[in-house]
C-alpha positions as CSV (number, residue, x, y, z in Angstrom):
1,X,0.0,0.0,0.0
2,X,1.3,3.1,-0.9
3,X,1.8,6.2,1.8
4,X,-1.2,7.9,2.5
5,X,-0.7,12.1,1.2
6,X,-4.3,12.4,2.9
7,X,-3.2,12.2,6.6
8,X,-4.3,14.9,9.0
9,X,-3.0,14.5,12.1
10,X,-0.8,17.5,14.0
11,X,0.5,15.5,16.6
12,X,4.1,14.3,15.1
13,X,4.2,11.3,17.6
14,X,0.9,10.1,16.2
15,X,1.4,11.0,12.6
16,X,5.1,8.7,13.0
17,X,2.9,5.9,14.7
18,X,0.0,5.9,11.5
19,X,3.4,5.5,8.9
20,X,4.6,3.1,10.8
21,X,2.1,0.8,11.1
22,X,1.4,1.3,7.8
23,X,4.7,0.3,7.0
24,X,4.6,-3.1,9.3
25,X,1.6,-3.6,7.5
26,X,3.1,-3.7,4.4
27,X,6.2,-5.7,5.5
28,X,4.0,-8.5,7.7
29,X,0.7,-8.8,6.4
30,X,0.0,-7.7,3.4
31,X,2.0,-10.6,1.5
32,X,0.5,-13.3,3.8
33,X,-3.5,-12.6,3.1
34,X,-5.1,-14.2,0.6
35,X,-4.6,-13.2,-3.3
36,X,-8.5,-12.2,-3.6
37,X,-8.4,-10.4,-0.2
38,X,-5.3,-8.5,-1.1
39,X,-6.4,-7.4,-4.0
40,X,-9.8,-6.3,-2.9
41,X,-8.6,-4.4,0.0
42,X,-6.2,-2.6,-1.7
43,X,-8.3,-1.6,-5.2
44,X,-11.2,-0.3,-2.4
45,X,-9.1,1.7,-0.7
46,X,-7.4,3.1,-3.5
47,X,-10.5,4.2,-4.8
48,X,-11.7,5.9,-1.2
49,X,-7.9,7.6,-1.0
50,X,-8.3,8.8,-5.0
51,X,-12.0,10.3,-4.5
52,X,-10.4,12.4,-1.1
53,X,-7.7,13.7,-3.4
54,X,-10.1,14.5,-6.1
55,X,-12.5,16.0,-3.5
56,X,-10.2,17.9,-1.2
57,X,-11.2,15.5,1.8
58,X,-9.0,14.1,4.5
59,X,-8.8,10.2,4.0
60,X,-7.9,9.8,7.2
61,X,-7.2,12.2,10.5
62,X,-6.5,11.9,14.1
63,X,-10.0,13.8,14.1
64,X,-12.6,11.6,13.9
65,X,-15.4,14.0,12.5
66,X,-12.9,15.0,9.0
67,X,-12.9,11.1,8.8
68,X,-16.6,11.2,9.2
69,X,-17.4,14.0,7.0
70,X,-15.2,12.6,4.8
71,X,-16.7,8.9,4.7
72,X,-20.1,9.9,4.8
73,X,-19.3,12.4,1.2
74,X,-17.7,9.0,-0.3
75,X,-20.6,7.1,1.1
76,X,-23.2,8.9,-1.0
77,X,-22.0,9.0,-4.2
78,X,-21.3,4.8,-3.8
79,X,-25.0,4.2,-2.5
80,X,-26.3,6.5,-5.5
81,X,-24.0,4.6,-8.0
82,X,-24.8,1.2,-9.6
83,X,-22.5,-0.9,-7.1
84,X,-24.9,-3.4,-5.1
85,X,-25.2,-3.5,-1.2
86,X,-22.3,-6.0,-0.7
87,X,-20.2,-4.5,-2.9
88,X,-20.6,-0.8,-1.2
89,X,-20.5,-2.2,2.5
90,X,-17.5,-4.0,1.8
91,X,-15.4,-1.1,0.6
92,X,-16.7,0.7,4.1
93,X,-15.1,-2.2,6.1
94,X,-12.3,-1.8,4.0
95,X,-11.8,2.1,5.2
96,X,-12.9,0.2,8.5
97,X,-10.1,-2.2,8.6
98,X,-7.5,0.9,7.9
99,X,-8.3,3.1,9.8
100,X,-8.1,-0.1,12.8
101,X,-4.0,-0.8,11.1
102,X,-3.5,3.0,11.4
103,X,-5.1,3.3,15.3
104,X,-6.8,6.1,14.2
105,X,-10.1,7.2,15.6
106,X,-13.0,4.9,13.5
107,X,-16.4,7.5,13.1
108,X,-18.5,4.4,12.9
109,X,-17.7,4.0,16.4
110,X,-17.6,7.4,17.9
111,X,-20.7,8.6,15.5
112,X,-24.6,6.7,16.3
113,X,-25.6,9.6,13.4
114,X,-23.2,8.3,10.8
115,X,-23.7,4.4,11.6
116,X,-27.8,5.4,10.8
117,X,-26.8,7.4,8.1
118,X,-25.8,4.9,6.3
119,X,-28.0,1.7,7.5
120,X,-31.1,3.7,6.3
121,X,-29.7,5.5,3.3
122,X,-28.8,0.9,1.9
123,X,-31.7,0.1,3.5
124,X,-34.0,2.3,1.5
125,X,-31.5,2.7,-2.0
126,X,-29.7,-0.7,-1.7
127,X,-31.8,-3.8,-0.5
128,X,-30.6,-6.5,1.6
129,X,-32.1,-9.3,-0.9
130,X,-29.3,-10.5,-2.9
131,X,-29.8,-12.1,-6.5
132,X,-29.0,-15.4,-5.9
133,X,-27.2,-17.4,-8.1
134,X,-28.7,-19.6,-10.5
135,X,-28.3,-23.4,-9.1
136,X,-27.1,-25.8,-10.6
137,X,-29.1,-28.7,-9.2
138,X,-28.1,-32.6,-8.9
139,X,-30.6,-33.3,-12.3
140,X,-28.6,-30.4,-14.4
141,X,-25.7,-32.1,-13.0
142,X,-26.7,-34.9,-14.8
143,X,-27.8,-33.4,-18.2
144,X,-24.3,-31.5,-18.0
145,X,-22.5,-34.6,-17.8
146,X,-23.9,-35.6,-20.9
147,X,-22.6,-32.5,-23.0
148,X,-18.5,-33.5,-22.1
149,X,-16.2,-34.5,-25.6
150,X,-14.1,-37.1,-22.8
151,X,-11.8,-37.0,-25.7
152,X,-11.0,-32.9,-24.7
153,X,-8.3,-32.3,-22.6
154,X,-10.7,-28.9,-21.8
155,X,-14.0,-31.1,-21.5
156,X,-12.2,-33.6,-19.2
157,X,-10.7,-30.8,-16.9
158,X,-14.5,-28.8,-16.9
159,X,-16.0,-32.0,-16.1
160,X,-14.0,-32.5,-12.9
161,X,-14.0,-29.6,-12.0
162,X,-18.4,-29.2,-12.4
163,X,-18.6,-32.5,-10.0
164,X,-16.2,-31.7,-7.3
165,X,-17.5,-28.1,-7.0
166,X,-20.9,-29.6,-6.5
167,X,-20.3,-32.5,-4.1
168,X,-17.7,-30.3,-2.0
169,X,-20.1,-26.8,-2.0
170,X,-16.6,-25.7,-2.4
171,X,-16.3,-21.9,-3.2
172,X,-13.9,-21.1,-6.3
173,X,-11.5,-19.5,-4.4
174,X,-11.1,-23.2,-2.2
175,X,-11.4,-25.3,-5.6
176,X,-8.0,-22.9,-7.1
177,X,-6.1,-24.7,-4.0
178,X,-7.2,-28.5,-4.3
179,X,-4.2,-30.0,-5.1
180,X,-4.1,-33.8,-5.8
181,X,-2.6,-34.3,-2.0
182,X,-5.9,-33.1,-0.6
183,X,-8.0,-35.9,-2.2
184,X,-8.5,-38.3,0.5
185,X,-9.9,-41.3,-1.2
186,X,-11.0,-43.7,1.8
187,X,-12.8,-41.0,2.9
188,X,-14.1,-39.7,0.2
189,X,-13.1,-36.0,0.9
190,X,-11.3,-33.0,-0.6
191,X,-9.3,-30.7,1.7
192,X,-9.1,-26.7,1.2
193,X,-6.2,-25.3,2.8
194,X,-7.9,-21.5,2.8
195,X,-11.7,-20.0,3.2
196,X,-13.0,-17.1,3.7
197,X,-14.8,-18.3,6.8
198,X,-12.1,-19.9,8.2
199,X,-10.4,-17.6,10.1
200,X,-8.6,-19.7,11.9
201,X,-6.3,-21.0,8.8
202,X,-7.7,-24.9,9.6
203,X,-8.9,-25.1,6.6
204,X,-12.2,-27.1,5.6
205,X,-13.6,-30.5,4.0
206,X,-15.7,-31.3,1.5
207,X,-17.4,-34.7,-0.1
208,X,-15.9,-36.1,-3.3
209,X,-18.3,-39.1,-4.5
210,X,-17.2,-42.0,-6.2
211,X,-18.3,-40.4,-9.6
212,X,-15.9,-37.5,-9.4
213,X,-13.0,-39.8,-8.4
214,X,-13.7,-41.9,-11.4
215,X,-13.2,-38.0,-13.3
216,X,-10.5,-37.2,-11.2
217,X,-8.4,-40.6,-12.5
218,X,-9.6,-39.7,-16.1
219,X,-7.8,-36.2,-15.3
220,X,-4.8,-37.7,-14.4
221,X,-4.4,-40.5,-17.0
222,X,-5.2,-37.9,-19.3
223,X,-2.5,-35.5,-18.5
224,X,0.1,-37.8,-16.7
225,X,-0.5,-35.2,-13.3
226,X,-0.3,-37.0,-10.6
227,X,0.6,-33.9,-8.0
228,X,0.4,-30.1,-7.2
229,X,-2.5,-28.2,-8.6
230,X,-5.3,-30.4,-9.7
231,X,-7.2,-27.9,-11.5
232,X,-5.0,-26.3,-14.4
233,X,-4.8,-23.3,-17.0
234,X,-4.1,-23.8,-20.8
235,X,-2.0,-22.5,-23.0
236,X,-3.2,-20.9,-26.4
237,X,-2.6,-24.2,-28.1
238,X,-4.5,-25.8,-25.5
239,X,-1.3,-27.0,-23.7
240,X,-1.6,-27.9,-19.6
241,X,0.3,-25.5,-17.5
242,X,1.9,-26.0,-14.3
243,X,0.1,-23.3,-12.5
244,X,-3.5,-23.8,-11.4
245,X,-6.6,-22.1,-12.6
246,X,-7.5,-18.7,-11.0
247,X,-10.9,-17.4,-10.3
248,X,-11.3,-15.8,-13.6
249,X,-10.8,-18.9,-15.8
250,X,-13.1,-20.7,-13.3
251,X,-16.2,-18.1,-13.7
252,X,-15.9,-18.2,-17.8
253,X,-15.7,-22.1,-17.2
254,X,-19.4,-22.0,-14.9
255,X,-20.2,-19.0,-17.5
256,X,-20.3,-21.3,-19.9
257,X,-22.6,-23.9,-19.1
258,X,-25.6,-22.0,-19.6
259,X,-25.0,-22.5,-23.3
260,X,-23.9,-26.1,-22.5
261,X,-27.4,-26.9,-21.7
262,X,-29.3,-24.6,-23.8
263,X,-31.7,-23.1,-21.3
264,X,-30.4,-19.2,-21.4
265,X,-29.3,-19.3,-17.9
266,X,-26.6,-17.4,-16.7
267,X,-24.6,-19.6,-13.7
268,X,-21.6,-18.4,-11.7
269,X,-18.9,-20.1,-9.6
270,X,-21.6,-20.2,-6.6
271,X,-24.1,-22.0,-8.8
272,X,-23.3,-25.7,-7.5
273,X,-22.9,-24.6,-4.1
274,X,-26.8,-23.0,-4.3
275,X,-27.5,-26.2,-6.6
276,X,-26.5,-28.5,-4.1
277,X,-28.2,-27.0,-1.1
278,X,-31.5,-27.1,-3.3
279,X,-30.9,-30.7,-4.0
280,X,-30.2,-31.5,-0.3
281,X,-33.3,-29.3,0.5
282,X,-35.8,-31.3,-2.0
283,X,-34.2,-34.9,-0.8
284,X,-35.4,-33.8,2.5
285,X,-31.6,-33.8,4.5
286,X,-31.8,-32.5,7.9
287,X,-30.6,-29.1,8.3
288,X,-27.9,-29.8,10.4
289,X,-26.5,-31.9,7.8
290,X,-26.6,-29.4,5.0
291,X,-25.2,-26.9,7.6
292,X,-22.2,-29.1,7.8
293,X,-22.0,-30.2,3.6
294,X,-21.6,-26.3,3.2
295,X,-19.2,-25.4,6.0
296,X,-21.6,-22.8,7.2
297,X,-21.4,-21.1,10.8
298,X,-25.1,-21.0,11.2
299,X,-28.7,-22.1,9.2
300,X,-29.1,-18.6,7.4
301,X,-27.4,-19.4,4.4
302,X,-28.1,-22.9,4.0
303,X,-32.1,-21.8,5.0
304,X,-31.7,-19.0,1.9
305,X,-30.1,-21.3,-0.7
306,X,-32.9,-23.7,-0.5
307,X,-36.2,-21.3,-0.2
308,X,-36.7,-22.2,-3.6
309,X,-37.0,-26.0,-3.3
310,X,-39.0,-25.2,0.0
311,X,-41.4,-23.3,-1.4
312,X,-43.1,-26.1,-3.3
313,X,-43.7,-27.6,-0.1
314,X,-45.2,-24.8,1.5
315,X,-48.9,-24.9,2.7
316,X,-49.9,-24.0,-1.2
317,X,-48.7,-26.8,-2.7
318,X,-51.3,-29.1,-3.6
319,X,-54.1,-26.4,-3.3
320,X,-55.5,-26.5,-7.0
321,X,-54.4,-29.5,-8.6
């Protein structure tokens, strides 16, 4: 992270203390988080530090009301932009999580008329509700299956790589670090080193079934890869690479199964993970269980993913034949 021009602190103890933890910050952590995290924190608050330069604002001050007025003038023009409510709040925790390296004075603490500045401002512009991805449920599963040339290198990859995201629930950012050490096969799992939910760095398991071991085997017979990265990149002449696929490469993969199966749908990296939770839902798993499939702290996520199979068993169903 570059030094911050913005600071407006008079006291020169305190302004030494902000640039130097700003500097061990750059020296111990920033290296050490994850590659998506990194690069999110640091575009988001490059854009907050750019709009105070623009604007004339103090990014950041030993003053907590010029950080407020400050944040709260950034604040509106992102909650009258196109950006969604997830997207805006997380570059506020981002200023958030600065402001906490710098020990600076955070508003949202000191300020009850900021924090409901902005809770009603998203509340009424920017609604909680979430488009949800599309799922990609155990029965498209099936039909995708179908579509696979097992004599491309691509198709075989995309084929694994469809399965194991929907028995693990794994996100995209945990399927980029599967490497062919983390298969367990007597227990039919798949070990991520990194999530975003786990914050404690112990990493979290997912199911492999016997179907996407069979793939997996294809995979490696296919390539002769036996270790490291199971999931690959290509080169232009359709060569496999050493490194493994990144998160881009994995969304235009998901991206294009809509086309795969003809139905104009749209699906994302998070479609298998909502697809699966749907099927689970419509089988009838306890919630506990689908709780656990999905690595989730609590039931709100796992409850939201399968609404959609739940509503056909709600007290309308069956009404008017």
């Amino acid at each position: 992270m570059s030094e911050i021009s913005e600071l407006a602190i008079n006291d020169d103890e305190k302004r030494s203390l902000v640039r130097s933890n700003i500097e061990e910050f750059n020296q111990d952590i920033l290296n050490k988080l994850n590659e998506n995290t990194r690069r999110a924190y640091l575009s988001d608050f490059d854009q907050y530090l750019n709009f105070c330069r623009i604007n004339s604002l103090t990014s950041m001050s030993d003053n907590w009301k010029d950080t407020k007025n400050s944040i709260k003038a950034y604040f509106t023009v992102l909650v009258n932009s196109n950006l969604k409510r997830a997207s805006i709040q997380r570059k506020l925790a981002t200023i958030k999580y600065f402001l906490g390296i710098s020990e600076l004075p955070d508003p949202f603490k000191r300020s009850k008329l900021l924090r409901d500045f902005v809770s009603l401002h998203l509340k009424k512009s920017k609604p909680a509700a979430q488009k949800q991805a599309e799922p990609l449920t155990a029965e498209l599963i099936i039909e995708l299956n179908k579509t696979f040339d097992d004599k491309s290198l691509v198709d075989v990859r995309n084929k694994l790589l469809l399965n194991m995201a929907f028995d693990s629930l794994f996100r995209a950012s945990n399927l980029c670090g599967v490497e062919f050490c983390h298969i367990h096969r007597k227990t039919n799992s798949v070990f991520a080193p990194y999530s975003k939910t786990d914050q404690d760095g112990h990493g979290i398991y997912g199911y492999v079934s016997p179907r996407t071991l069979t793939l997996l085997d294809k995979w490696s017979e296919a390539t002769g890869i036996e270790n490291g990265p199971v999931f690959r990149t290509f080169s232009p002449n359709l060569t496999v690479q050493h490194g493994p696929m990144g998160y881009d490469a994995m969304y235009k993969t998901f991206k294009s199964f809509g086309a795969r199966l003809g139905n104009g749908l749209e699906y994302s990296c998070h479609s298998t993970r909502v697809g699966a939770t749907v099927s689970m839902t419509e089988k009838n798993r306890p919630l506990v269980q689908i709780i656990h499939a999905g690595n989730w702290k609590s039931e709100k996520m796992a409850v939201r993913y399968g609404e959609r199979a739940n509503i056909a068993k709600g007290g309308m169903a069956g009404i008017i034949e």
